[in-house]
FINUVEX-556401 format. One record per residue (C-alpha): x, y, z. Coordinates in steps of 0.05 Angstrom, whole numbers, padded with zeros to 5 digits, always signed. Example, Ala and Ser with C-alpha at 12.3 -4.5 7.8 and 13.67 -1.06 7.14 Angstrom:
+00246-00090+00156;+00273-00021+00143;
REM end
This chain:
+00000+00000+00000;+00024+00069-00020;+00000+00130+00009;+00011+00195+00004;-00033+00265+00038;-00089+00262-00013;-00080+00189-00047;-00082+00124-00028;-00054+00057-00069;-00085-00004-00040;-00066-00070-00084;-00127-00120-00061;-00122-00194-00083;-00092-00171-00147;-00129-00114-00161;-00093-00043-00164;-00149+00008-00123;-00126+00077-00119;-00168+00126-00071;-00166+00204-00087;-00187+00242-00023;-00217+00316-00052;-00248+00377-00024;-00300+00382-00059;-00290+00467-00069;-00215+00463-00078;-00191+00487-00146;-00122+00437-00130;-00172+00370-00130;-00197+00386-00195;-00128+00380-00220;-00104+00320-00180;-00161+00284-00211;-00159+00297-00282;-00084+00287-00279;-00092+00225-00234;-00143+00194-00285;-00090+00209-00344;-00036+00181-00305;-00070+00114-00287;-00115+00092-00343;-00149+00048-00305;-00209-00001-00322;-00260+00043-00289;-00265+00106-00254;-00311+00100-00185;-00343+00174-00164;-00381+00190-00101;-00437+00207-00135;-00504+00179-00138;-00544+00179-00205;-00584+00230-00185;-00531+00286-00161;-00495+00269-00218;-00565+00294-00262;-00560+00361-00219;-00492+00364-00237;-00493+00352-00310;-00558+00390-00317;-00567+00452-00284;-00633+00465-00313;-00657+00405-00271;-00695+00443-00219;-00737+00477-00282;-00779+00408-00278;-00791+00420-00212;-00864+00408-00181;-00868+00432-00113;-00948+00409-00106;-00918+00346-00122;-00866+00333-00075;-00899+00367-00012;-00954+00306-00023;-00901+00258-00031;-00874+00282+00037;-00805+00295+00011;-00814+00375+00036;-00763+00369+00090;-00709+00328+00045;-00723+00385-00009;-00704+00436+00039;-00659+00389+00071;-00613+00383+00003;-00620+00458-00020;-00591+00489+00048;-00526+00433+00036;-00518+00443-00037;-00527+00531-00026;-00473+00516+00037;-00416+00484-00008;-00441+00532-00062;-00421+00592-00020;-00354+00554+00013;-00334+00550-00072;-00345+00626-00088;-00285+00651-00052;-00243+00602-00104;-00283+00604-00164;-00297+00531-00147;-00373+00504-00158;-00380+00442-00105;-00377+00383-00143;-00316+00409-00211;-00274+00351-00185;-00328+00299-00203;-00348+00324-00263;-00274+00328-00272;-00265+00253-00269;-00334+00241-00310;-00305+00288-00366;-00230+00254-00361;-00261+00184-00367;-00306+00201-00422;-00245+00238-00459;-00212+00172-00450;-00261+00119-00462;-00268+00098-00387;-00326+00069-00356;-00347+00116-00293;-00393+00087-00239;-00437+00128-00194;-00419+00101-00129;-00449+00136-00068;-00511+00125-00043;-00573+00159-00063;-00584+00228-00029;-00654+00221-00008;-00635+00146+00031;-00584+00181+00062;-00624+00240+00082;-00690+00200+00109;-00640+00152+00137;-00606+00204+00178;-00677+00225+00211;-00708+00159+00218;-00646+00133+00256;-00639+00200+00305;-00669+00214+00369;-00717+00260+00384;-00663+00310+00412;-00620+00294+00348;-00664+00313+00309;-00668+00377+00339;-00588+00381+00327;-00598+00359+00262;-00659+00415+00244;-00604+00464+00280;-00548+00447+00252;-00586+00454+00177;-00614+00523+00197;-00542+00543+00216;-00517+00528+00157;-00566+00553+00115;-00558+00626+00149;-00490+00626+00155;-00444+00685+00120;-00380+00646+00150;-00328+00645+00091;-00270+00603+00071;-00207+00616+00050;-00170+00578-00004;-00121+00555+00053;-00176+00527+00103;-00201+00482+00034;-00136+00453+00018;-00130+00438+00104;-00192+00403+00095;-00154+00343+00056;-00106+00335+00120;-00119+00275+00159;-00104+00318+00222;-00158+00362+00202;-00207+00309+00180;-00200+00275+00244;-00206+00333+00284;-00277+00341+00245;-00298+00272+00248;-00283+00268+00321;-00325+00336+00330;-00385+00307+00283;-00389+00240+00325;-00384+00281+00396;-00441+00325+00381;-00482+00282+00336;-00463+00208+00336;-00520+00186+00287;-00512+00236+00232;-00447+00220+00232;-00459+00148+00237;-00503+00157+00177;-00467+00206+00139;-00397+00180+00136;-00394+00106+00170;-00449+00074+00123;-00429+00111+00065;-00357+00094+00072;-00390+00019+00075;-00434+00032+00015;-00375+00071-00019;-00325+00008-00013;-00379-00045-00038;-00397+00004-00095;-00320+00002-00113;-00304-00068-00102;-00365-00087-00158;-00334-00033-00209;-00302-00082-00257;-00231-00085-00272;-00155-00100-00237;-00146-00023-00241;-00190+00023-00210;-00184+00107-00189;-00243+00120-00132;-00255+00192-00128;-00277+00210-00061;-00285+00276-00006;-00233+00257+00033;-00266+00246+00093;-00280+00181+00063;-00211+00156+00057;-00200+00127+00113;-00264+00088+00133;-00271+00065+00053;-00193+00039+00056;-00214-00003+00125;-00265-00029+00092;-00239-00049+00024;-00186-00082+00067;-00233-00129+00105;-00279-00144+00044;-00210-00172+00011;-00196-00201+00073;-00254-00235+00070;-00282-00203+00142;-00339-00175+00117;-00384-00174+00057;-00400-00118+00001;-00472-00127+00021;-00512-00059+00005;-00578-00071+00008;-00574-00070+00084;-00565+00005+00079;-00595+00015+00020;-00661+00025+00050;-00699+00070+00104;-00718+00032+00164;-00795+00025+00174;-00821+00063+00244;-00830+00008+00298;-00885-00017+00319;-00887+00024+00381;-00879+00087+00344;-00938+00081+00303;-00987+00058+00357;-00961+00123+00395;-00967+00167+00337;-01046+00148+00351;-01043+00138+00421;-01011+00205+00441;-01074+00244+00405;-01122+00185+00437;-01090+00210+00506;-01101+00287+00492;-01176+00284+00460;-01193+00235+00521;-01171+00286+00580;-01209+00338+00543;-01264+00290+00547;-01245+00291+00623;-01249+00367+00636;-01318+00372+00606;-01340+00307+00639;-01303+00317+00719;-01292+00398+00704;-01355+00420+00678;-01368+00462+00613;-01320+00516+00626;-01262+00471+00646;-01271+00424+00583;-01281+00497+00545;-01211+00517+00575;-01175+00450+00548;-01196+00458+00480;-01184+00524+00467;-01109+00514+00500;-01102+00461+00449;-01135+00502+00391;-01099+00569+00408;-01022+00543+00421;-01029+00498+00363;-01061+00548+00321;-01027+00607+00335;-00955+00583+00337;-00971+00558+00270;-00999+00614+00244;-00936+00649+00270;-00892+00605+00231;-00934+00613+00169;-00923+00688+00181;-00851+00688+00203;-00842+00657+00122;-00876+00710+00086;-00932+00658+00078;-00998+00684+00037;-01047+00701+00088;-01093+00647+00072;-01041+00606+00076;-01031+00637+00149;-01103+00618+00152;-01098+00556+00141;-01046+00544+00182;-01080+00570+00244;-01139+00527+00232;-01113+00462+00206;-01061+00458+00260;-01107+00434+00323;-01131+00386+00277;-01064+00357+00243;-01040+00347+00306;-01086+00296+00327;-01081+00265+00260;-01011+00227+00241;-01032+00222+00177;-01022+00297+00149;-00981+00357+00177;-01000+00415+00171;-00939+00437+00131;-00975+00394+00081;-01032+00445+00076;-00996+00505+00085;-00945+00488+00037;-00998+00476-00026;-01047+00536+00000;-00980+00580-00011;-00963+00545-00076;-01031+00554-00096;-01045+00634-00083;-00973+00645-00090;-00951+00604-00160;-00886+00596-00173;-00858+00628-00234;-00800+00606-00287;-00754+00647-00263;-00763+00618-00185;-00745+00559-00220;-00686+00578-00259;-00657+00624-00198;-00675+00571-00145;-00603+00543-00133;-00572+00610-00135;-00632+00642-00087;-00620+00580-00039;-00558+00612-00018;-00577+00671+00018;-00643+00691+00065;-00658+00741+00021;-00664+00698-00032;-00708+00644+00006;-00760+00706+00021;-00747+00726-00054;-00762+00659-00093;-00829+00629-00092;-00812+00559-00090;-00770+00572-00024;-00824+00606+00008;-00868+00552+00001;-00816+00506+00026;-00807+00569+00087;-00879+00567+00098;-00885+00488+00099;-00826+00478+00156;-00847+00530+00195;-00912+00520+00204;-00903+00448+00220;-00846+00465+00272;-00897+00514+00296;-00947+00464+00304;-00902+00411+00343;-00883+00471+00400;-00956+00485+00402;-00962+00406+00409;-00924+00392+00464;-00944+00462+00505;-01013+00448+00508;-01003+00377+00517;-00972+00396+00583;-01024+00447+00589;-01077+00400+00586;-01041+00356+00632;-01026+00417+00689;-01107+00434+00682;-01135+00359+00679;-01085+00345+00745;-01112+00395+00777;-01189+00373+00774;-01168+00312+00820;-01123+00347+00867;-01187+00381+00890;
REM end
């Protein structure tokens, strides 16, 4: 095995596999990649892409076909939003060097087509990862996670050229790593453990005895271990494990019922022990905190002011219903009042990198108005759940 800062020669049960750690903004790893690719000419040429990054990538008109009706009924609102803030966060690390996130990939696409090399997409599909990452977190990860997202997505920190090429050092890398699994174990677990897994199986398929793996190189290291054991024969390139989003337990959907069961019951309970003006009380905490914090959110993105509206009323009864969200409704009534133009569509990348821009474009808005609505509608949730609880305790303390 050969290894140098940014490269790493591993020769596997007679197969030559050689692992090029990038940043994915640094001006340097678009270089070492072409030239790495020219240098080889190996059999294939693995990227960490998935097929459909590699679409965004390749087409930049790709959000132009976007239908935002569409994916706020197919639920995928939050990963949406989710994958805009990351890509407009890397977008704004690249300005200071003229980099887009991303040039060293198409780099090694556009080297192995100029050289009639098969390239293989070999990361894991975005929206797995993403739906992975907050169906395997916590309840107060996923609070980190929604933080850590809104952080980034605000943020006006910039980068200097330096800093990006520091970002390939393994000092630096495991300074990061050792920071992402402190603070939040799971992401990181998601984010970088099973992709390093899914990375190495992805590579060991690609066919040939002589294969470049492009990769961020926070990868190298976990991919190399496991490359090493799958030759080894300790462990096999099985994907499908992690290929797919673990279904909610058993529990979790009999308390996704059970919790608004609970709520409507001790309502029942004021009217029934309390009288007319206690049950009266209990319903209009859990109408006006769920409403109104709603609303707010609605408001607090611009929202149309039916779709405000909406939000107030649909809240109270969303929450009892794990079915819908209210960001569901929110979202469309805002699509609907508020259509989104060509131009959102053609400026949406570019607009997803400022908040400005996510007040400016229509398509964000909506996207605005669907998150915070809904994360107005969980705090109203859970304060006049305990609300409820305070006021129905009471009655028997009497």
């Amino acid at each position: 095995m050969a290894q140098t800062q940014t490269q790493t020669v591993l020769t596997l049960n007679g197969r030559t596999i050689t692992l090029v750690g990038t940043a994915h903004i640094s001006e340097k790893s678009v270089s070492e990649v072409s030239e790495t690719i020219k240098t080889i000419r190996p059999d294939c040429v693995a990227i960490e892409l998935d097929q459909n990054r590699c679409n965004s990538i390749t087409n930049p008109d790709k959000y132009r076909e976007l239908d935002i009706i569409k994916v706020l009924r197919q639920k995928q609102g939050f990963l949406l939003l989710a994958n805009l803030v990351l890509a407009s966060f890397q977008k704004r690390m690249g300005q200071s060097t003229g980099v887009k996130p991303g040039d060293e990939m198409v780099a090694a696409m556009n080297t192995a087509k100029e050289l009639g090399i098969p390239a293989v997409m070999a990361d894991r599909p975005i929206q797995i990862t993403l739906r992975r990452a907050w169906a395997c977190n916590s309840g107060t990860g996923k609070i980190k996670l929604i933080s850590a997202l809104l952080a980034s997505a605000f943020s006006k920190e910039e980068i200097s050229s330096e800093q990006i090429e520091n970002l390939k050092k393994q000092s630096e890398m495991d300074s990061m790593m050792s920071e992402l699994s402190e603070y939040m174990p799971e992401i990181k677990k998601v984010l970088i453990d099973e992709r390093d897994e899914y990375l190495a199986g992805s590579i060991w398929h690609s066919d040939g005895n002589s294969i470049v793996a492009v990769l961020g190189a926070g990868h190298l290291a976990g991919v190399k271990k496991h490359l090493e054991k799958i030759a080894a024969g300790e462990e096999m390139p099985d994907l499908e494990k992690i290929s797919s989003v673990p279904p909610k337990k058993a529990g979790t959907k009999i308390m996704g019922w059970v919790i608004p069961a609970i709520i409507v019951a001790m309502i029942g309970a004021g009217f029934y022990f309390g009288g007319k003006a206690k049950g009266t009380e209990m319903a209009l905490s859990w109408i006006l905190w769920n409403g109104t914090l709603s609303a707010i959110g609605a408001a607090a993105a611009a929202g149309h002011p039916l779709a405000i509206l909406v939000s107030f009323i649909g809240a109270p009864i969303t929450s009892l219903c794990p079915l819908i969200g209210v960001g569901l409704v929110s979202g469309i009534m805002q699509a609907v009042f508020c259509k989104p133009k060509v131009k959102d569509l053609e400026l949406l990348s570019d607009d997803a990198c400022s908040v400005k821009g996510f007040y400016k474009n229509r398509i964000l808005r909506v996207l605005l108005v669907f998150f915070l609505s809904s994360i107005g509608s969980s705090a109203g949730t859970f304060i006049a759940g305990a609300d409820i609880i305070t006021k129905i305790a009471s009655l028997f303390r009497k």
